[in-house]
N, C-alpha and C positions, 0 to 999 in steps of 0.2 A: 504493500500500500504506500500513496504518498502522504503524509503526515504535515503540513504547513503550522509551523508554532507560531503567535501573536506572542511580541515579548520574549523570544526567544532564549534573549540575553541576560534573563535574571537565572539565580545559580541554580534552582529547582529545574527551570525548562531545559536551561541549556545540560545538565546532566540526563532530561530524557532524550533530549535531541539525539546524545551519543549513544543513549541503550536502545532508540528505535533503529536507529544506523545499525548496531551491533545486531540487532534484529534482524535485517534484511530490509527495511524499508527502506524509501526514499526519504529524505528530511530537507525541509528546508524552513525559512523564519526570517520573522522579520523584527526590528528593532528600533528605537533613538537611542537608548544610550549604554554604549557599549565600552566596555573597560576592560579588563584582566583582575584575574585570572580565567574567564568562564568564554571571553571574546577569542583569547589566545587556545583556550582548547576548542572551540570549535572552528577556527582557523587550521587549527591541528588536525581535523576529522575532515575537511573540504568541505564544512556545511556551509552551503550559499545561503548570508545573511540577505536582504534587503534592505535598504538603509533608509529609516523612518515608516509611519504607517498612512498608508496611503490604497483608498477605494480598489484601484488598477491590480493591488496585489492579489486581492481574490480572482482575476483573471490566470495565476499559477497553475489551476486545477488540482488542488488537492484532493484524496477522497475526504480526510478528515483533515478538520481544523482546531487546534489545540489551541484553549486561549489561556493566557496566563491569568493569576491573579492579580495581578497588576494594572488588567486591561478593564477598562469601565466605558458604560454607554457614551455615547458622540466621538470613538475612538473612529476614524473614518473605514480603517480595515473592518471594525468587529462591527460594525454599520451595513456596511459592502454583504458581510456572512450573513446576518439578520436577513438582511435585504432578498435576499440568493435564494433564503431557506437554505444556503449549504450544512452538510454533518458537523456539527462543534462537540468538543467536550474538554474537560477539564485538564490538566494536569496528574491530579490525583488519579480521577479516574482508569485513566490510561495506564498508571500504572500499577493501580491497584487487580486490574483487567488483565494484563498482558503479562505482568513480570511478577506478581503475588497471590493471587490464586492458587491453591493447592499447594504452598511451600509451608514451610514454618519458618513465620515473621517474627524477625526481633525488629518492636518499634520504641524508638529512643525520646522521649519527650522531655519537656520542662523548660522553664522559662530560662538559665542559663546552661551554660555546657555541655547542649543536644549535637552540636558539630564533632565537637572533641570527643565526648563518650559515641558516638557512632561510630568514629574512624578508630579509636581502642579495639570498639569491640570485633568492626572489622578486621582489623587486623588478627585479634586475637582469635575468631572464627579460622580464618586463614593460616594460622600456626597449628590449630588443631585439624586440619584437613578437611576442613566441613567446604572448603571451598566456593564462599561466599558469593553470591551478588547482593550488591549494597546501592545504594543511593543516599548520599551526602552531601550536608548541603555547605563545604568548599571542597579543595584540593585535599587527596589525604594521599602526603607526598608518599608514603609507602608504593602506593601505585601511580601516583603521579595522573591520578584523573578523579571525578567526585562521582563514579560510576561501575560499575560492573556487569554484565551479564554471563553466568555462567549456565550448567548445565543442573546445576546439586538442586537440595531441596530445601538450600536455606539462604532466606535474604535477611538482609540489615539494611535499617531506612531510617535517616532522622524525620522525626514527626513534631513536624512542623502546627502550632496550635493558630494560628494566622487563618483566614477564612480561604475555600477553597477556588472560588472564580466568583467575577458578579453576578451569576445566575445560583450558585450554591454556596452561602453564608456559613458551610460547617467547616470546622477548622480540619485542616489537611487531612491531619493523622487521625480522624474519623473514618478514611476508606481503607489504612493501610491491613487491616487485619490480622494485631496482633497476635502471636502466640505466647511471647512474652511481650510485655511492656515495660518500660523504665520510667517511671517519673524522678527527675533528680530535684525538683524545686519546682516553686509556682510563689507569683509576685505578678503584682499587676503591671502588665507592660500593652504595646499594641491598642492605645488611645484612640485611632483613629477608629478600631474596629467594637472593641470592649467599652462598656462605659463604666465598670466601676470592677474591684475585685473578684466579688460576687458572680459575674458572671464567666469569667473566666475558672471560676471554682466548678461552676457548672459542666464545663465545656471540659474540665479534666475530669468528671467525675465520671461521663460517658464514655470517654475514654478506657477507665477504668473497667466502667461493665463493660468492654466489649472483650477483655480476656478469657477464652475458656475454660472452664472446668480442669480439665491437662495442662494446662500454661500457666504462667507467672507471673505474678503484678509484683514487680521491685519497688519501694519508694522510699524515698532520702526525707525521712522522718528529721533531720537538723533543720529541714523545711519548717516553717509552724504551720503553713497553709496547709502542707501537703498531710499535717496531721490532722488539722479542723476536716479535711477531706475527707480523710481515713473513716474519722470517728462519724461523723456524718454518713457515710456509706454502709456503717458498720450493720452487719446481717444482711447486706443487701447482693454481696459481691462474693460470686460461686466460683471463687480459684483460690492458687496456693500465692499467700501474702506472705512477702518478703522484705520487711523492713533493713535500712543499713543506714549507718548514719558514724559518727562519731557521740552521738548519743548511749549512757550508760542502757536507756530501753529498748534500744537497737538490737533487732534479730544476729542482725550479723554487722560487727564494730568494726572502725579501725581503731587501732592501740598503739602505745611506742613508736608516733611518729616522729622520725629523726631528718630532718632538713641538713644536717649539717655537713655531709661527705658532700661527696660526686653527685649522688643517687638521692633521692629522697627515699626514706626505709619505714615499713611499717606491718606490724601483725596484723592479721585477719582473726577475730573471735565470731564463732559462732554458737549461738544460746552458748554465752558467757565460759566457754570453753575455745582453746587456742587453736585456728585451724591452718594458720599458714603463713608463712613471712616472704614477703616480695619487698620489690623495690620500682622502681620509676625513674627517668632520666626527666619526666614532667614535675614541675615545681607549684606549689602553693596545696593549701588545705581544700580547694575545691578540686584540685588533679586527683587528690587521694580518694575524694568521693565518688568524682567519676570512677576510676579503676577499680573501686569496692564497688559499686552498679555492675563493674562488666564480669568481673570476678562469680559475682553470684548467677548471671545469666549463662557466662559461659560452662559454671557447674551445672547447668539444666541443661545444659546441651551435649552433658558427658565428654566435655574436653578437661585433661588434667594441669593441676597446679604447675607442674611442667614446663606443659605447655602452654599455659597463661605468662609464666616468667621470661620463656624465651620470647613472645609477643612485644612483650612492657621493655627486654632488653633491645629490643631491632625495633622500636615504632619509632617511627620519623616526625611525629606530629602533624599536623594542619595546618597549610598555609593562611596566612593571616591571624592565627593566633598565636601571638608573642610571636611571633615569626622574626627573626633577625633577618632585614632587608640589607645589612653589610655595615664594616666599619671601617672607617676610615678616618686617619688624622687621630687615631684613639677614640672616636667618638662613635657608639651605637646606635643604630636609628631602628626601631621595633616598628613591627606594623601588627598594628590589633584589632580584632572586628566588635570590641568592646564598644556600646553605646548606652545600657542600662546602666542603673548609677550603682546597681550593686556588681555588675559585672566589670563598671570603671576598678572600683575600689578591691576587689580581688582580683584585678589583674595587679593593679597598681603594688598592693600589698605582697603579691608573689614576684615581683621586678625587685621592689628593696629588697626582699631577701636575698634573692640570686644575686645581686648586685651592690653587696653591702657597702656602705664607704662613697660612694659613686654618688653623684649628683646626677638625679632625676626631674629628669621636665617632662612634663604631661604634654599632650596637643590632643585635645579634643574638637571635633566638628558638632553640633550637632544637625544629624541629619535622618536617623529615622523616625518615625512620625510622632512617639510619644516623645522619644528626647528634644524632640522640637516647640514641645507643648510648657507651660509654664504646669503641670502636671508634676512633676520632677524636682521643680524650682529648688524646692528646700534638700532635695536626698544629693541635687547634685551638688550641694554648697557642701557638702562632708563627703564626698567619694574621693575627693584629689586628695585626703589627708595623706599616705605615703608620698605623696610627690614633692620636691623642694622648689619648682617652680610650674606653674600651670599657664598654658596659654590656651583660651575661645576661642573658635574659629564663631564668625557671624553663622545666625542661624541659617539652614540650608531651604531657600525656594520658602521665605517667610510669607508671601501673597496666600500662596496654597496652606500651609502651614494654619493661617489666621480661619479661615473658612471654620478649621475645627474647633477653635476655643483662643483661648490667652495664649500667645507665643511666649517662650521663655524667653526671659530678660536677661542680655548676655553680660552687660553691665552692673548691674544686681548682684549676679553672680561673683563677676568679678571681684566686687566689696566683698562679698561676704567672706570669698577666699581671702582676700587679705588681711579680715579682721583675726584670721588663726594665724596672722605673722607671717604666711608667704608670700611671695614674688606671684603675681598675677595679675595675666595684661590678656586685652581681645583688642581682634582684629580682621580683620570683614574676610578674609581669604588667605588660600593657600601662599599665593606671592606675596604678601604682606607677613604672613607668619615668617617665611624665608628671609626674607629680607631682615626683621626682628633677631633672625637666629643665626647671623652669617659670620657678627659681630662677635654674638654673645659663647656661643659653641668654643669649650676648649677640651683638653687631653684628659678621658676618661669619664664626660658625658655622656649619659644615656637617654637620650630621644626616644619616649613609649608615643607613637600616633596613633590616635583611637579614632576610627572613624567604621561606620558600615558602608560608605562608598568609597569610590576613587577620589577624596579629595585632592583634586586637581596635580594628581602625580608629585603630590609634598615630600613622599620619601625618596624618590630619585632625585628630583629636583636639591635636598639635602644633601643627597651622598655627594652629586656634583659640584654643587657649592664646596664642601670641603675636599675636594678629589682638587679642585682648581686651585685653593687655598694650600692645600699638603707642598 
């Protein structure tokens, strides 16, 4: 079949783009705004983009048209389909259809560390021979793509709680089909779509019931939510619950963690009995939690301790998280897809520790829809506390931003940081932050840039400046 994606270039499509390709189909899609890493792999597969959306495209002849969630009424392409009566369907769909049916699904969810716990567990499936197909939502540099299709009869798919296209309002990982589930946390995020905690409590609770009776609901009980959830469900949800946490009432704990080698080290207790000591080359106390999630999943899938340690020693991580973009002149330039304010502040808190001693500067955008909202106002004035200096980038696309409520005040912000005694400046854009930082950058800085887009190519643009400086 031909397959035509609306939106091609967000990280969800463009990773089915490549599993319909790895399928046999034909693919093609179309886009405005296109960046890397997800531009550069499907440049990499020969998938012909189209560039902007535009009526004419439904002249391609697809059989089906896949439209993104991204994609909303008066889009002229998804106008054109309407118009056509052409075949549309979701993203989800498609792959809940073609690539998850009849396997046994591990679906990764929660409001942070659903990228990173996906590409673990993948990996860690992959050590134990189960020979994964996965879909992830970045690069999971192991395989060097955010995608897989294999022959076996087990996938891994981050599940995504975001709504699934404008004609079906359920969040992703509604169609994925778990057999296991992971909840690592829940916090109210995705403003544009959620209107208050409450409903997103909701929306994980369904989730929840949709585990079978034979499968396993994980959930990171250090959450409060994810507890108010629990208890709230409680008698209602027919499978095997699996709490893990760092919590003394945790099914299954971490214990004696030690940050201070090479490795970060830690035992695994289970009902309060010792089951097993690993280690990790990933840093901070949310790394630990993810790997205790995968740890438990991949003992339901009867792969051994083993072989979860040889995983956690050979994982490569994910691109754009903490991802080192290069150093140069002595000065490290991090790229983070950190945007929530608790996911700022535990990255940030896991950077001072790797990096102790080191002067830390923050750069935040904000640019996805909540962190753009004056929602956040206050959580973001305390997420840069590890940081020794923080710079704002102006809000991202404020016009559209304003439609949904109160934009966040980047100025505000700014005082508030310096009323805790740090260095904190904003500045409408990428070239204007560089510029700021051309001076100030010296020998053994460390540059964490937190953004979920392509802020205007800041971390190249960085390494340059001081590559011409060096």
């Amino acid at each position: 079949m031909h397959y035509h994606l609306i939106g091609i270039c967000g990280t969800a499509m463009a990773s089915l783009a490549g599993m319909l390709q790895a399928g046999g189909h034909r693919v093609t899609g179309s886009d405005q705004n296109v960046y890397p890493p997800m531009s550069t792999q499907l440049e990499a597969l020969g998938i012909e983009i189209l560039n902007g959306y535009r009526a004419e495209n439904a002249d391609i002849g697809a059989d089906c048209v896949v439209v993104g969630n991204a994609i909303s009424r008066g889009n002229p392409e998804l106008e054109e389909v309407l118009n056509r009566k052409l075949v549309y369907r979701s993203q989800a769909e498609i792959v809940k259809e073609l690539f998850i049916r009849g396997r046994c699904s591990l679906v990764v969810a929660g409001t942070h560390g659903k990228t990173t716990t996906t590409s673990i567990a993948t990996w860690v499936a992959e050590a134990g021979g189960l020979d994964p197909s996965f879909l992830v939502g970045g690069v999971v540099q192991n395989f060097g793509a955010s995608f897989r299709v294999t022959d076996s009869d087990f996938f891994v798919i981050e599940g995504d709680e975001y709504d699934t296209a404008y004609f079906d309002k359920k969040p992703k990982f509604m169609h994925y089909l778990p057999e296991i589930a992971i909840v690592n946390n829940i916090e109210f995020d995705h403003a544009d779509i959620y209107r208050d905690l409450q409903e997103i409590k909701f929306q994980f609770s369904r989730l929840m019931n949709l585990v079978p009776g034979n499968g396993r609901l994980i959930c990171g009980i250090d959450s409060p939510v994810v507890r108010e959830v629990l208890d709230e469900m409680h008698g209602r949800l027919f499978t095997q619950i699996e709490t893990f946490g760092l919590s003394d009432d945790a099914k299954w704990q971490a214990r004696y963690i030690d940050f201070t080698g090479d490795a970060t080290r830690f035992t695994v207790f289970k009902d309060g009995h010792s089951w097993g000591e690993f280690e990790t080359q990933l840093i901070g106390e949310f790394n630990v939690r993810n790997c205790l999630a995968v740890i438990i999943a991949a003992d339901a899938w009867g792969i051994t301790k083993e072989q979860i340690q040889h995983a956690f020693d050979t994982f490569k991580s994910v691109k754009r998280r903490m991802e080192v973009r290069g150093t140069v002149a002595g000065v490290t330039v991090i790229d983070d897809f950190a945007h929530h304010p608790t996911a700022v502040e535990e990255t940030l808190k896991a950077l001072r520790m790797k990096y102790d001693g080191r002067r830390l500067i923050a750069v935040f955008e904000p640019r996805s829809w909540s962190s753009r909202l004056a929602v956040f106002q206050e959580p973001y004035s305390k997420a840069f506390s590890y940081a020794d200096q923080v710079i704002i980038a102006g809000v991202y696309n404020t016009s559209k931003a304003s439609e949904l409520g109160k934009v966040l005040d980047v100025g505000e912000l700014v005082k508030d940081i310096e009323l805790q005694g740090k260095q904190a400046f904003a500045y409408p854009d990428a070239d204007a932050i560089v510029e700021h930082l051309t001076p100030e950058m010296k020998d053994g800085d460390v540059i964490a840039v937190m953004s979920n887009g392509g802020f205007g190519g800041i971390h190249d643009k960085l390494l340059k400046v001081l590559g011409d400086r060096d």
